[in-house]
C-alpha positions in Angstrom: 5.8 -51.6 -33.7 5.5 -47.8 -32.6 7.6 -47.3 -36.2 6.3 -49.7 -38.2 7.4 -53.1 -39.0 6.5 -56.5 -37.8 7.6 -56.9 -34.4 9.2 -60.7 -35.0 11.6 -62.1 -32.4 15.1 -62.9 -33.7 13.9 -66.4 -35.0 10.7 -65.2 -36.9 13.9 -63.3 -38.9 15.6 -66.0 -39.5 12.7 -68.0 -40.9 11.8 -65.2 -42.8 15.0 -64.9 -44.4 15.1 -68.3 -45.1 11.9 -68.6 -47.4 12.9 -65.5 -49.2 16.1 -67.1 -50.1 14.5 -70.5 -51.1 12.2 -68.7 -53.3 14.8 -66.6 -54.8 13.5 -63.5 -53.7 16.2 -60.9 -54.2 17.7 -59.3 -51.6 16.8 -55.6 -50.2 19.2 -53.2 -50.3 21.1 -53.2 -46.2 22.1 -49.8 -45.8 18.2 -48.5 -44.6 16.5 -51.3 -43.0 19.2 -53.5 -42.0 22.1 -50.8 -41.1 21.0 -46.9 -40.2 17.8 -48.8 -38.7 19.2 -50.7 -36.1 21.8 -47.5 -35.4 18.7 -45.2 -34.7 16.8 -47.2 -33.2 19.6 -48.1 -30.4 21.4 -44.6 -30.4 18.9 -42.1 -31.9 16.7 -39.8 -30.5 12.7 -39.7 -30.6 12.8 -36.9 -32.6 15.4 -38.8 -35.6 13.2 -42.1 -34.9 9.7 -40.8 -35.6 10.8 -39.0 -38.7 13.6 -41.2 -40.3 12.3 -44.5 -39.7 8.9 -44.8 -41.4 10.9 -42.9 -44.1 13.0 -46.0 -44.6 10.4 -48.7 -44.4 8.8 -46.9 -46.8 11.3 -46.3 -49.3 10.9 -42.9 -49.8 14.3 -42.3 -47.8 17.2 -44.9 -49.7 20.3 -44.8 -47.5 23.9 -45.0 -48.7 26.9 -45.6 -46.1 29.8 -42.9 -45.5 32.9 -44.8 -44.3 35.3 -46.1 -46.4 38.2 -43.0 -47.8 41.1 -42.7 -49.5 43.3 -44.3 -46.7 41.2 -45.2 -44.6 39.1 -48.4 -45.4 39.8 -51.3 -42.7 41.2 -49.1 -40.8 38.3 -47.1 -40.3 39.3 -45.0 -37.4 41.7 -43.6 -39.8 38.8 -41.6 -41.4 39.9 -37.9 -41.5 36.7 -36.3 -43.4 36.5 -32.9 -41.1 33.6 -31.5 -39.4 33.7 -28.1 -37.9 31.0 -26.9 -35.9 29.6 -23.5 -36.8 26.8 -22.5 -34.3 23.7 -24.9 -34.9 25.7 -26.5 -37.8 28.5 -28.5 -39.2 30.4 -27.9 -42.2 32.0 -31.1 -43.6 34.7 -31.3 -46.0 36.3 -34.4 -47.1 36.1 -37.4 -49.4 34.2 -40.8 -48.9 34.7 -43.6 -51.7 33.7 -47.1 -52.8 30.5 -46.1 -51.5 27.6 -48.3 -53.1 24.7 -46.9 -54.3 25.5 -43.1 -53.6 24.3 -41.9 -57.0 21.0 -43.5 -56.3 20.4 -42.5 -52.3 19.0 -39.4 -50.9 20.4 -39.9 -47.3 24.0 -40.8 -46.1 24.6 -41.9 -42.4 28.4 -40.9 -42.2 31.3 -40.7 -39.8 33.0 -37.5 -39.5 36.0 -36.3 -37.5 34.9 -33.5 -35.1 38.1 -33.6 -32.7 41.7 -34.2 -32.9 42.7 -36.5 -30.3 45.2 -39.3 -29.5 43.6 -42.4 -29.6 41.6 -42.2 -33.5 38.4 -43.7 -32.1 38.1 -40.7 -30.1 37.0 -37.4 -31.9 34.2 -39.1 -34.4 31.0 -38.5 -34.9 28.4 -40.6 -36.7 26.4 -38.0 -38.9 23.1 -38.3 -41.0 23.8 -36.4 -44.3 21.2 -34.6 -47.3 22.6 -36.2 -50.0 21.1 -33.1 -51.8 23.0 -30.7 -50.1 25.2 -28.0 -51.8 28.3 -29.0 -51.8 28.2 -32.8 -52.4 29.3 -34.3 -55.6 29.2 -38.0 -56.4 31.2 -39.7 -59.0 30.7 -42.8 -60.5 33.6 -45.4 -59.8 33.0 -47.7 -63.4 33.6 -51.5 -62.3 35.8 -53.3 -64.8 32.3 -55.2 -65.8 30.6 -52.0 -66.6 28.6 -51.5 -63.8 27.8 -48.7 -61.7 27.4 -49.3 -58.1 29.9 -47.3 -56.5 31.2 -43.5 -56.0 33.5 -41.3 -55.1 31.6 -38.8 -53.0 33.1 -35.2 -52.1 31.9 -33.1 -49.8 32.7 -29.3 -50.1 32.2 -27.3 -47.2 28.5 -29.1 -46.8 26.1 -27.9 -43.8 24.5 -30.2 -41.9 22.3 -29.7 -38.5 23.8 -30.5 -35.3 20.6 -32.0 -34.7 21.4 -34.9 -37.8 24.1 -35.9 -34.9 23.1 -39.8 -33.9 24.5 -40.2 -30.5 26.9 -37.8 -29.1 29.5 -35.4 -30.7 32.9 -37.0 -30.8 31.9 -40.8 -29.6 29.9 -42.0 -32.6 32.7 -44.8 -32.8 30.4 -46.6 -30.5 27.4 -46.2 -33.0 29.6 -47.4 -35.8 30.6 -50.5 -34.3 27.1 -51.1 -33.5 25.8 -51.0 -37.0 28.8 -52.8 -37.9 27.7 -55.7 -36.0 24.6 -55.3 -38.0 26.0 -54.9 -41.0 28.4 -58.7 -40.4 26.4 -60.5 -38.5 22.7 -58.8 -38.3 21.9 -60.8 -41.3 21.9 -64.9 -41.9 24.5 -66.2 -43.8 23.1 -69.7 -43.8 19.8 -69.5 -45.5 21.1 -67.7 -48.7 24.1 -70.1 -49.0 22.0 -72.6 -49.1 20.4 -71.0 -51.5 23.4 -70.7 -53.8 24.4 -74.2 -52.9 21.3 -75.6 -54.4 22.0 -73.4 -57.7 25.6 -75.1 -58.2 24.7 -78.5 -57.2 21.8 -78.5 -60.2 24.3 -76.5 -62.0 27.1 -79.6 -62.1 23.9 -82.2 -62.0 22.7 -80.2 -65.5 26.8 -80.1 -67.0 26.9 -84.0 -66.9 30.8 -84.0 -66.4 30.9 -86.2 -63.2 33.8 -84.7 -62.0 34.4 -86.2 -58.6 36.6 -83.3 -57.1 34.0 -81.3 -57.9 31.3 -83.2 -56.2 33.4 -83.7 -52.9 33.9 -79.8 -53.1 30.3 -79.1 -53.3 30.0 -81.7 -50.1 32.6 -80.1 -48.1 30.7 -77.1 -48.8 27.4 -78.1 -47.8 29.2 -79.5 -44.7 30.4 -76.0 -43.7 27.0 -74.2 -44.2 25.3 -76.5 -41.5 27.9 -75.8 -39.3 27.6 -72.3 -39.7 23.8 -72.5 -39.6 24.4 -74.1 -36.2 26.6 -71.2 -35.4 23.6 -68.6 -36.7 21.2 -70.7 -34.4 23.2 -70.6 -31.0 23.8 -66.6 -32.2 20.6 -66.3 -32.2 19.5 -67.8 -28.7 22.2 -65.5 -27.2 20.2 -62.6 -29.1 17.2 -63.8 -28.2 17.9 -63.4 -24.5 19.2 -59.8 -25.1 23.1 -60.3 -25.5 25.4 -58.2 -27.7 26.0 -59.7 -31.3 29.3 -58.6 -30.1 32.9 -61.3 -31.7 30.0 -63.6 -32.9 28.9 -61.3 -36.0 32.9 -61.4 -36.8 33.0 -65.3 -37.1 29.7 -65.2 -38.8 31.5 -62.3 -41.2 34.8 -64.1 -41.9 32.8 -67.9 -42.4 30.1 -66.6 -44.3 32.3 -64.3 -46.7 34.6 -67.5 -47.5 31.7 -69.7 -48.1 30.3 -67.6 -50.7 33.5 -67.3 -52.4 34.3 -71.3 -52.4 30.4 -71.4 -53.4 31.8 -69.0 -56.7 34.7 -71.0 -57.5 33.0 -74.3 -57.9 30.5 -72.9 -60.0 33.4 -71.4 -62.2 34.6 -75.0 -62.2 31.6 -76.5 -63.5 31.3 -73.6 -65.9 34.8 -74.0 -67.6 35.0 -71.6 -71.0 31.7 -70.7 -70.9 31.8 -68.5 -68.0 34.5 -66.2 -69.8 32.0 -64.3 -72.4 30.3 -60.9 -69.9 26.9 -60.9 -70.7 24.7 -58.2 -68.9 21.7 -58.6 -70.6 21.0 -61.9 -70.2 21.3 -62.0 -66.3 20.7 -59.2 -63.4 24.0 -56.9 -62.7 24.8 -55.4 -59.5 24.1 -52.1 -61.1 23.3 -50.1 -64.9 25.7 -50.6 -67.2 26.4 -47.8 -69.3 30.0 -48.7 -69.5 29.7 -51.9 -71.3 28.0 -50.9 -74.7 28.4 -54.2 -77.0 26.3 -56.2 -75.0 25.9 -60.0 -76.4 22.7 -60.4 -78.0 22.4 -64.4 -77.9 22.9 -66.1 -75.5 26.3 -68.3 -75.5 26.8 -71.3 -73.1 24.1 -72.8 -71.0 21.9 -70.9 -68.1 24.2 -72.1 -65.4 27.4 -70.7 -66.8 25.8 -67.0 -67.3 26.5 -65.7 -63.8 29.5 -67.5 -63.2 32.1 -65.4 -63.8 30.4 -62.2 -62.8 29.6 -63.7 -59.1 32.6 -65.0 -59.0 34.6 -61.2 -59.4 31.8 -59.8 -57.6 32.6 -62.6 -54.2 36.3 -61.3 -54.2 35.0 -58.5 -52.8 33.4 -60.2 -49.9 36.3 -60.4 -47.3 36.9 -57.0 -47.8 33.6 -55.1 -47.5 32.0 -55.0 -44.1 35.6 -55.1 -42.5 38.1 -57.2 -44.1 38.5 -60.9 -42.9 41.6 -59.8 -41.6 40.2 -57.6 -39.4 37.6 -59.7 -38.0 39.8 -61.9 -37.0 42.0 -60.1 -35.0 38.7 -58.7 -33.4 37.8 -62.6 -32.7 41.4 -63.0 -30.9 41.2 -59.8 -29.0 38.0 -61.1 -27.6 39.5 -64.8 -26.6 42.2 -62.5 -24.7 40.1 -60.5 -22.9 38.4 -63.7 -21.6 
């Protein structure tokens, strides 16, 4: 409460998260609230918290995430944007991409590699960056539906305060995977595939074609989300009594990620042909699209079959980001060895 918000216990959250998906609410942007909040909160010091956290309930500061580069994506200790101290500053030079919303934020919470040093998870250092600072250039990264979500960000010998460090100089890899927990398993998957569940089930009700494969899909479906909400329920006791998110937000990650895209590809099922036709304007991208100039006027196909193929392209996506599935997954069996 000394920062703001509403001082809720873990299952006040989940509640909460559950009537905003049931009303359709859409969903705040994670990288402020529900990523770089967390981070500062556990790793930051008073001085970052009392000036960057009211600053992101409020709005006025909107976050974007430096990880991802070049060649280093899921493997993220790979990262090799330099930072060299110079007295009471550090000047970064490197390249982040595939990072969402960029053009739009004013902040960057970034890792940086400050030393040289064996093992890759040594030597990094997470980093809160002026998005207005000379020396960073953004560039859009056109999705092949138009959109504009994502950039290319450069950074050109870019000064930022030793003080912006979150943490301590060459171990931010423990504040990383701490927001990363945040960023897989912070959140409940459950409520919002529900959710979508509801939308394709009234979707194939409205389509009339009866197909039975279809409706044992959307069962086996269903089926999965309950177990996963079980899943969310036990994570959250184990939260509730003060225990690490820790393996548990991987599962969630991986389980959640493949619902949604199973979700996608029955709904592209019960859309057929008339998911094929983009149409921007009649439903809400990701992003503007200035890329996509002959927008449809009318409307062609029914409601249900106007997001389809656009949520579909867009759930590919979702064993990648956050950590691919992949990746997950071996953390999950590194953590049944160490048992």
């Amino acid at each position: 409460m000394r920062y703001g918000g509403c001082d809720w216990s873990v299952v006040r959250h989940f509640i909460w998260q559950a009537e905003l998906a049931r009303s359709g609410a859409p969903a705040l942007s994670p990288m402020g609230i529900g990523m770089c909040g967390p981070a500062l909160i556990g790793h930051g010091l008073p001085a970052q918290k009392e000036h960057y956290l009211p600053r992101i309930l409020s709005g006025e500061d909107f976050w974007c995430q430096g990880y991802s580069e070049p060649h280093a994506g899921s493997d993220l200790a790979a990262l090799t944007m330099s930072a060299v101290r110079h007295g009471d500053e550090f000047v970064c030079n490197g390249v982040k991409v595939w990072t969402t919303h960029a053009h739009e934020a004013n902040r960057m919470f970034c890792l940086v590699r400050t030393a040289r040093t064996p093992r890759p998870q040594e030597g990094v250092t997470f980093l809160l960056i002026d998005m207005t600072a000379p020396g960073v250039r953004v560039d859009p990264i056109p999705m092949l539906t138009g959109e504009h979500i994502q950039n290319t960000v450069w950074f050109d010998d870019v000064r930022v305060p030793v003080a912006n460090v979150v943490g301590e100089v060459d171990k931010g890899w423990s504040v990383a995977k701490s927001l990363l927990d945040f960023e897989r398993g912070g959140a409940a998957y459950a409520p919002r595939l529900r959710s979508r569940l509801t939308g394709v089930r009234a979707a194939f009700a409205s389509s009339g074609a009866g197909d039975a494969n279809v409706a044992r899909n959307i069962a086996e479906a269903e089926t999965d989300i309950v177990a996963l909400e079980f899943n969310e329920l036990r994570s959250m006791a184990a939260l509730s009594s003060g225990a690490p998110a820790g393996a548990r937000a991987s599962m969630m990650k991986v389980i959640g990620a493949e619902i949604y895209q199973r979700l996608s590809e029955i709904a592209l099922d019960i859309a057929g042909l008339d998911a094929c036709p983009y149409q921007p304007n009649h439903t809400r991208p990701g992003g503007p699209t200035p890329y996509f100039d002959k927008a449809l006027d009318a409307q062609i196909g029914p409601d249900y079959a106007v997001t389809a193929g656009a949520r579909y392209f867009n759930d590919r996506a979702a064993s990648i980001y956050g950590g691919s599935n992949e990746i997950q997954r071996n953390i999950l069996a590194k953590a049944l060895t160490q048992r």
